[in-house]
C-alpha positions in Angstrom: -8.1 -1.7 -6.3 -10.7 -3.3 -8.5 -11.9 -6.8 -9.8 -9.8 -7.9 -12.6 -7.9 -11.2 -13.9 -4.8 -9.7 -16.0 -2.5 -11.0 -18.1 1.4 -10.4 -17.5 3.2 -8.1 -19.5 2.7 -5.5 -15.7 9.8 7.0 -6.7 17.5 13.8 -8.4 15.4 16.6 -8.4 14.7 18.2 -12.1 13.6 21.7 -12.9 10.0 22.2 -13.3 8.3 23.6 -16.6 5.4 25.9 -16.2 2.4 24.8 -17.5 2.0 25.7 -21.1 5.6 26.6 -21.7 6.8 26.6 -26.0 10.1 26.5 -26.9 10.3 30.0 -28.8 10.1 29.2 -32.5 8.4 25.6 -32.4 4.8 26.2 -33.4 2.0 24.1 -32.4 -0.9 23.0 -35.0 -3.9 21.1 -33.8 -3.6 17.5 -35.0 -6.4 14.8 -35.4 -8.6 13.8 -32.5 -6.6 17.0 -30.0 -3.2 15.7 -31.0 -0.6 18.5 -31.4 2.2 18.6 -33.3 5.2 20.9 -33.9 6.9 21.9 -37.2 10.0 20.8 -38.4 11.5 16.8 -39.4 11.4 14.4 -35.9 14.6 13.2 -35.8 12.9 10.0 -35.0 12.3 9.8 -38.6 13.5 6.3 -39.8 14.7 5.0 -36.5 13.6 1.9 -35.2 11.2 2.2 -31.9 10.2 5.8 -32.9 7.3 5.3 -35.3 4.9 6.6 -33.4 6.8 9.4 -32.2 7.4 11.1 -35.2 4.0 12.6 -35.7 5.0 15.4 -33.4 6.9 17.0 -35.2 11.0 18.2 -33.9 10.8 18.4 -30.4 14.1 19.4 -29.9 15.0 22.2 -27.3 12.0 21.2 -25.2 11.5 19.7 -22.0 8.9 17.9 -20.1 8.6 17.7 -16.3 7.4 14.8 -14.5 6.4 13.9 -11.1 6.2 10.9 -9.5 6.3 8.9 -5.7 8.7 6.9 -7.1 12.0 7.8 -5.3 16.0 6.2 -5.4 17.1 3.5 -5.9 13.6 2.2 -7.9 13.7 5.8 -10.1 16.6 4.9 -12.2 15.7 2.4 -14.0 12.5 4.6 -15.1 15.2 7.5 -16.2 17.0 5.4 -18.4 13.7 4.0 -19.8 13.5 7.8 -21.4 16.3 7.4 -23.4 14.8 6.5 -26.4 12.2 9.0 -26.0 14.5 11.9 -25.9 16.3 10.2 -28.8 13.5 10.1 -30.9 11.9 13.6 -30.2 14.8 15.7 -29.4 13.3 16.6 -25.5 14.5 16.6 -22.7 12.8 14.8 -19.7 13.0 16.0 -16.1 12.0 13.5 -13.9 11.1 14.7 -9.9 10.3 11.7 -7.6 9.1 12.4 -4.0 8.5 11.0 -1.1 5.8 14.0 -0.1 3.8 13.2 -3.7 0.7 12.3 -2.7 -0.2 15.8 -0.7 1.9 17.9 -3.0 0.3 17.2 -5.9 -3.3 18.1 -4.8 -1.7 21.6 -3.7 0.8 22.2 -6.9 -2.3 22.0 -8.7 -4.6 23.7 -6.9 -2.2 26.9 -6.9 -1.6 26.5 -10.6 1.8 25.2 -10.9 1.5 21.4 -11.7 4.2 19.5 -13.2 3.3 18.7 -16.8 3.0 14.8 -16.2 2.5 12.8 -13.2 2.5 9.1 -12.4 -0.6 8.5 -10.0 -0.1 5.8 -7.9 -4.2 5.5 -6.9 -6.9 5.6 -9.2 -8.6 7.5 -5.8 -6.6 10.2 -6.2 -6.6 10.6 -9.8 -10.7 11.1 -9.5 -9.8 13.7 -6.6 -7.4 15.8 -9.0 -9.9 15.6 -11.6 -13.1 17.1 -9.9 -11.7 19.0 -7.4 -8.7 20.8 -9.5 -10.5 20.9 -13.0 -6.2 20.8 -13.8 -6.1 17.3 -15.4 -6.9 17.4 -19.4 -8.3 14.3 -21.3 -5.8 11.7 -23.2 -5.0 12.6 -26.4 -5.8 10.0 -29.2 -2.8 8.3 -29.7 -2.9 7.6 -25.8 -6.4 6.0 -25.8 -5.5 4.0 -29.1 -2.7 2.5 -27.2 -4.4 1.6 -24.4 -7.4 0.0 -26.4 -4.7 -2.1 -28.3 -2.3 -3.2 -25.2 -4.5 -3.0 -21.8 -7.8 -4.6 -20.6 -10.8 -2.6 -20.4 -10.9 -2.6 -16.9 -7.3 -1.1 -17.0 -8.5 1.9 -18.8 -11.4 2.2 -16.5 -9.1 3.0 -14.0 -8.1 5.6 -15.8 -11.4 7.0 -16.3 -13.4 9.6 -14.5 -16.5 10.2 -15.3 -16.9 8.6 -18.5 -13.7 10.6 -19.7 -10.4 8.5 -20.2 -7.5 10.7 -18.7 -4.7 8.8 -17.5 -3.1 5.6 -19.4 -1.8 2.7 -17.3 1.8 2.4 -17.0 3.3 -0.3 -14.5 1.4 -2.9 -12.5 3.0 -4.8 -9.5 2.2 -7.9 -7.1 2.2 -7.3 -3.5 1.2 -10.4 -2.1 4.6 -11.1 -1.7 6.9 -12.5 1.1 10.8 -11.9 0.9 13.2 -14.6 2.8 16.9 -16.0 2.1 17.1 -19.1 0.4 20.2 -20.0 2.2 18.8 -19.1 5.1 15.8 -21.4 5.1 17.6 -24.0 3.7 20.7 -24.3 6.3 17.6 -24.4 9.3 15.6 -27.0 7.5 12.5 -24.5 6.8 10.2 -25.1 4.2 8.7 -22.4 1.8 5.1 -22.4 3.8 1.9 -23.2 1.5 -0.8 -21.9 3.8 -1.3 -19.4 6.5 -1.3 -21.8 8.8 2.2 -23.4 7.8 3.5 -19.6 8.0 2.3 -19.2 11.2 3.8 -22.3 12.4 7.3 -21.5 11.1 6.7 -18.2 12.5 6.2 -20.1 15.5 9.5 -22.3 15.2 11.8 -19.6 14.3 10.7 -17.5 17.2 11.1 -20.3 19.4 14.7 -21.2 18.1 15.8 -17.4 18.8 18.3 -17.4 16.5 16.7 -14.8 14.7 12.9 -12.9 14.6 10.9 -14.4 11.9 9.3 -10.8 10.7 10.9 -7.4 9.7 8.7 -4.7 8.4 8.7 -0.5 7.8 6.5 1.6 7.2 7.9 5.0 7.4 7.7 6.9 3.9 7.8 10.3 4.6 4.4 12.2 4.6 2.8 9.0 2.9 4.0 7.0 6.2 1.5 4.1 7.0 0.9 2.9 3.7 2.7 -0.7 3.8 0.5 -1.5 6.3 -2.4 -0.7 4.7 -1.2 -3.1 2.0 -1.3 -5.7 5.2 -4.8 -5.8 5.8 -6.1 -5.2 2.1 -3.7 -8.6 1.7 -5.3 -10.0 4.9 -9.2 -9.2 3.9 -9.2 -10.7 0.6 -7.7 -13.8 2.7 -10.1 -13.8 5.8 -13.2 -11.8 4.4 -12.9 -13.0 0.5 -12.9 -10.7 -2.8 -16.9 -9.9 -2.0 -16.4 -8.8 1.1 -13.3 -6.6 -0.2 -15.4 -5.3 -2.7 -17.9 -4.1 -0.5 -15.4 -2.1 2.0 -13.2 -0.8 -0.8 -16.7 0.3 -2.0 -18.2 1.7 1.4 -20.7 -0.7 0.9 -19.7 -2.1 4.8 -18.9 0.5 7.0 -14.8 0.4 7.3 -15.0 -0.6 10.9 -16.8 -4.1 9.9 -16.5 -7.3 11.7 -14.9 -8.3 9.0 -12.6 -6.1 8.8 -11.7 -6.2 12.4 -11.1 -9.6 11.8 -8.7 -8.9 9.5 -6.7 -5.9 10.9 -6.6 -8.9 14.3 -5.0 -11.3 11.6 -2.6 -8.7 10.7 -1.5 -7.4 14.6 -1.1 -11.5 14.7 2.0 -11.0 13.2 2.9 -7.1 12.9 2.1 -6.0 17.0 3.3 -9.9 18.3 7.0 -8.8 19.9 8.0 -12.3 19.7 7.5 -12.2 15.9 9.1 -8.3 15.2 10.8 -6.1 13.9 14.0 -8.2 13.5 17.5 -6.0 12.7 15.3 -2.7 14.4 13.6 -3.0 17.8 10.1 -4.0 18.7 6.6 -3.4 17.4 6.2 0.3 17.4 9.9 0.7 15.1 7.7 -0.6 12.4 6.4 2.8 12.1 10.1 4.6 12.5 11.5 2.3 10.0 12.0 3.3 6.3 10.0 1.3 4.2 13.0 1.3 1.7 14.9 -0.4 4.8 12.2 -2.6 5.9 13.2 -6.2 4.6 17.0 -5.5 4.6 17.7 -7.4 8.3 17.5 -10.4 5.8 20.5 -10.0 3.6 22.4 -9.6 7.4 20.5 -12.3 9.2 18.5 -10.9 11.8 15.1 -11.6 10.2 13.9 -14.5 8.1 10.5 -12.8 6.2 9.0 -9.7 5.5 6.0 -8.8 3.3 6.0 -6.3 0.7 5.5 -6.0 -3.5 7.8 -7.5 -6.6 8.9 -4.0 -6.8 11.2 -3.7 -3.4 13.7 -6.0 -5.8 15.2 -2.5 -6.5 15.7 -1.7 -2.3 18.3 -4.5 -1.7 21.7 -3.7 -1.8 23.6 -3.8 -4.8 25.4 -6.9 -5.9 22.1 -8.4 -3.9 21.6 -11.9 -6.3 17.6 -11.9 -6.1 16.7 -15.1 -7.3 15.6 -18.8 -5.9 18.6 -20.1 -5.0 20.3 -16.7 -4.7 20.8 -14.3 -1.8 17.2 -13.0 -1.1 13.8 -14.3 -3.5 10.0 -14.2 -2.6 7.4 -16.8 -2.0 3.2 -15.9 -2.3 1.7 -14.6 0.3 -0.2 -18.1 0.9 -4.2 -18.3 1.6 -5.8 -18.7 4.8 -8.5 -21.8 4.2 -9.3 -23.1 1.1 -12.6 -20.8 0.6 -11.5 -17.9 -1.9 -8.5 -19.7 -4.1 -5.3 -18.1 -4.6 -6.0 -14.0 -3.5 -3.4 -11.7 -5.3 -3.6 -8.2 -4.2 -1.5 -5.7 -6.7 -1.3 -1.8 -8.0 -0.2 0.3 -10.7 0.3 3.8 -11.9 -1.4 5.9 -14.2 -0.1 8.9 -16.5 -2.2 11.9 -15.9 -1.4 15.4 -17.7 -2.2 18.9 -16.5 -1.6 20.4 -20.2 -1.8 19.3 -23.9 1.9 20.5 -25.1 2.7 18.9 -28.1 5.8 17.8 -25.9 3.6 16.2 -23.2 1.2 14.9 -25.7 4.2 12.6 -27.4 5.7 11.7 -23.8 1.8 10.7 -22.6 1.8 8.1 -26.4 5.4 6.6 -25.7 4.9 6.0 -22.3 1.0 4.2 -23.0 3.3 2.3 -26.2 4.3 -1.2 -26.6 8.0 0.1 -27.5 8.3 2.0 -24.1 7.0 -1.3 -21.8 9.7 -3.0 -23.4 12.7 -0.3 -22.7 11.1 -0.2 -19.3 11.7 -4.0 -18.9 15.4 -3.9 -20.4 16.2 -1.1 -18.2 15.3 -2.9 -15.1 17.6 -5.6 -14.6 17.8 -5.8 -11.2 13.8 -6.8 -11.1 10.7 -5.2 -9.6 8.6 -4.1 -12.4 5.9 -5.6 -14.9 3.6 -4.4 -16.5 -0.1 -5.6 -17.8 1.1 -3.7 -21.1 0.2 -7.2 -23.5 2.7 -5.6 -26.2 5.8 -6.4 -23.5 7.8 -9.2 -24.7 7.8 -11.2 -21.4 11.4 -12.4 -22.5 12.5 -8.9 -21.9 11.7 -9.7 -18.0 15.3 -10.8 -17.5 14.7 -10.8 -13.4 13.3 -14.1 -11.9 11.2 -11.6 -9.7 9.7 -10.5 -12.2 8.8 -13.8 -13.9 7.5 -15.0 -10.5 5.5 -11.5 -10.6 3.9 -12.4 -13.8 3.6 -16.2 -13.5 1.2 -15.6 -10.2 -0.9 -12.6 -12.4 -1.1 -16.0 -14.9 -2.5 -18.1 -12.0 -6.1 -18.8 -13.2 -6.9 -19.9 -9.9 -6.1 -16.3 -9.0 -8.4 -13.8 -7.8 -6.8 -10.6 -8.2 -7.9 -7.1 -6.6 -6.3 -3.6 -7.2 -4.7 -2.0 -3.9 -8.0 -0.6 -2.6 -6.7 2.1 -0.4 -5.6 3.7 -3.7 -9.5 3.1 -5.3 -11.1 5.3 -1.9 -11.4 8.7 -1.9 -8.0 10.3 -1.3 -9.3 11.5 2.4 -9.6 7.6 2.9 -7.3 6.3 1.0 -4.3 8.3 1.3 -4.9 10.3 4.2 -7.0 8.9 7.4 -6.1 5.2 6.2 -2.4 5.4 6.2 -2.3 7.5 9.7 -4.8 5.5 11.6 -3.0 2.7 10.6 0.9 3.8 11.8 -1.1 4.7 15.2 -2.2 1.0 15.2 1.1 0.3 14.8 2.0 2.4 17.7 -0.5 1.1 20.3 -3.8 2.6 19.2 -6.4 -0.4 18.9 -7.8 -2.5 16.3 -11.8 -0.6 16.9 -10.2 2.7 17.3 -8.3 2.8 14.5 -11.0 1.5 11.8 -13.4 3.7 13.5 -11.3 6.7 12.8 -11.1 6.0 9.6 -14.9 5.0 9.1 -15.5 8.6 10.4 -13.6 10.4 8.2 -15.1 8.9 4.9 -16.3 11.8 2.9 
């Protein structure tokens, strides 16, 4: 993903409403700027958190469908984070999350039967919908105020297309991340590393001790299988290559098969395709790609595996009673630098809130979810950690998880150079198609050349 320094404050099936569906009886008026709003009192009216909600009128009797990647356990929290919404408005929200999101999207609406609101995990695929669907309508005012007030410009750009602003930033995460056990490390005498080099050593030394492997990683995710280790080498690149260089691939300014970029995906298979480094708790190399990423870091918590890369967000994946926190059962350190060339690289992602009607009941779902008041429910309603937000309006004393203060203390770094998740800033054919497949064939024994020349040959 793109160039930015941000501040902190950053998938139960439901039934589906048809596109354009109105309660019977709750007539729509065309409001200011393409805002609707329905007759009838809000029972928001004089409640605390729903001030901006009560311009749509009584809601009540209608529901909203949204779609998401974002599947059990990390959907819950987002579920109760509705709770005030429905409260205010009378709706209902029907929340779908799916592991097949990514390809059934594009076809849902295509054949005319999208969900009303979906979260879209790359900006990439966002631009896709919009200009090859022609199903994705503009934000509605209250949206783009919000996101003027509480995000960056270059979060909204993300969320542009064409010079039209359609989809409003919701969460952002950190991925240059490493989990390990506290306990463990301490009882062997291992030190937290500060650079690559110092990681590499201890991956060295715990290897060589054999008591257990010193990596565990998945990759499996249903028809979007592949994508952790994409996250790998985008991690990797801004380390080896720098953020130019990064800019120019994301960019297909370098072909994707670059010396530099083999340099990287070599760093990666370094760690990932060494069998004296992986996949501890699973098997060998090629059980990266037949593991759940859900399951991928949980050898840890049973010691068979001392580190295993992945995003703030897989605080919701360990089991529950898991303490997650520096001197409790599992925490994370930063993914550390390789040389002292390009500072402190942070690689990190988000979602974005894109509607395929203007209902007055998706309208007022699209404004609390872009709001100040819903970042903070988010926040409450994630206690376990694994979510921030770049949202400036959240109260970052509302991030009750130490994971997610580390989260936003390394998007404070101003030493760091941050760059969104660029496989979800390439065209989805890149992005989340050949990327994520040549890369789990990597995985399973295709080469470092092949695979980025695959990929270089399928960029549209």
């Amino acid at each position: 993903m793109r160039a930015r320094k941000i501040r902190p404050g950053i998938a139960a099936a439901a039934a589906l409403a048809v596109a354009g569906m109105v309660l019977a009886g709750c007539a729509e008026d065309e409001g200011d700027e393409g805002t609707n709003t329905a007759e009838g009192t809000s029972p928001g009216e004089g409640k605390a958190g729903c001030e901006q909600l009560v311009q749509f009128g009584d809601l009540t009797g209608e529901e909203v469908s949204l779609y998401t990647s974002i599947v059990a356990p990390e959907d819950q929290p987002h579920i109760d984070s509705y709770d005030l919404f429905e409260e205010c408005t009378g709706a209902t929200v029907n929340y779908e999350g799916s592991k097949e999101f990514e390809a059934q999207l594009v076809v849902r609406a295509k054949s005319g039967n999208p969900p009303d609101l979906a979260y879209i995990p790359q900006p990439g695929l966002l631009n896709t919908l919009v200009t090859d669907t022609d199903a994705v309508v503009a934000a509605p005012g209250p949206v783009e105020e919000n996101v003027d007030e509480f995000f960056g410009e270059d979060w909204k750009a993300y969320g542009t297309v064409d010079g039209t602003f359609y989809a409003a930033p919701l969460g952002a995460n950190v991925k240059s991340l490493v989990w390990y056990s506290p306990s463990m490390f301490a009882d062997n005498g291992w030190e937290i590393p500060q650079t690559w080099d110092d990681m590499i050593a201890l991956s060295d030394q715990i290897a060589d001790e054999g008591k257990v492997k010193p990596w565990c990683a998945g990759i499996e995710s249903g028809e979007a299988t592949g994508w952790p280790a994409t996250d790998w080498l985008e991690d990797v690149l801004l380390r080896t290559g720098g953020p130019d260089v990064y800019d120019q691939w994301m960019n297909h300014e370098i072909p994707f098969n670059d010396d530099a970029v083999v340099e990287g995906l070599d760093t990666v298979g370094d760690i990932l395709k060494n069998e004296d480094y992986v996949n501890g708790g699973f098997g060998d190399v090629k059980s990266i790609a037949t593991t759940a990423f859900q399951d991928g870091g949980l050898p840890i918590v049973d010691g068979k595996c001392a580190m295993h890369r992945q995003a703030n967000f897989y605080a919701a994946n360990w089991p529950e009673g898991t303490n997650v926190a520096e001197d409790g059962d599992v925490f994370a350190f930063y993914l550390p630098p390789i040389g002292e060339d390009f500072g402190n690289p942070v690689l990190g992602g988000g979602e974005f809130v894109a509607a395929f009607n203007d209902n007055t009941v998706t309208q007022a779902f699209q404004t609390y979810l872009s709001s100040d008041v819903w970042a903070n429910e988010k926040a409450k309603a994630t206690p376990a950690g694994g979510w921030v937000s770049a949202n400036n309006g959240l109260d970052t004393a509302n991030l009750v998880s130490p994971i997610d203060q580390l989260s936003a203390e390394i998007l404070a770094d101003p030493d760091a150079t941050f760059r969104f998740d660029a496989s979800d800033l390439m065209p989805g054919e890149v992005g989340a198609g050949s990327f994520w497949r040549e890369m789990t064939a990597w995985i399973t024994g295709q080469s470092t050349e092949e695979s980025l020349e695959k990929i270089e040959s399928s960029w549209p």
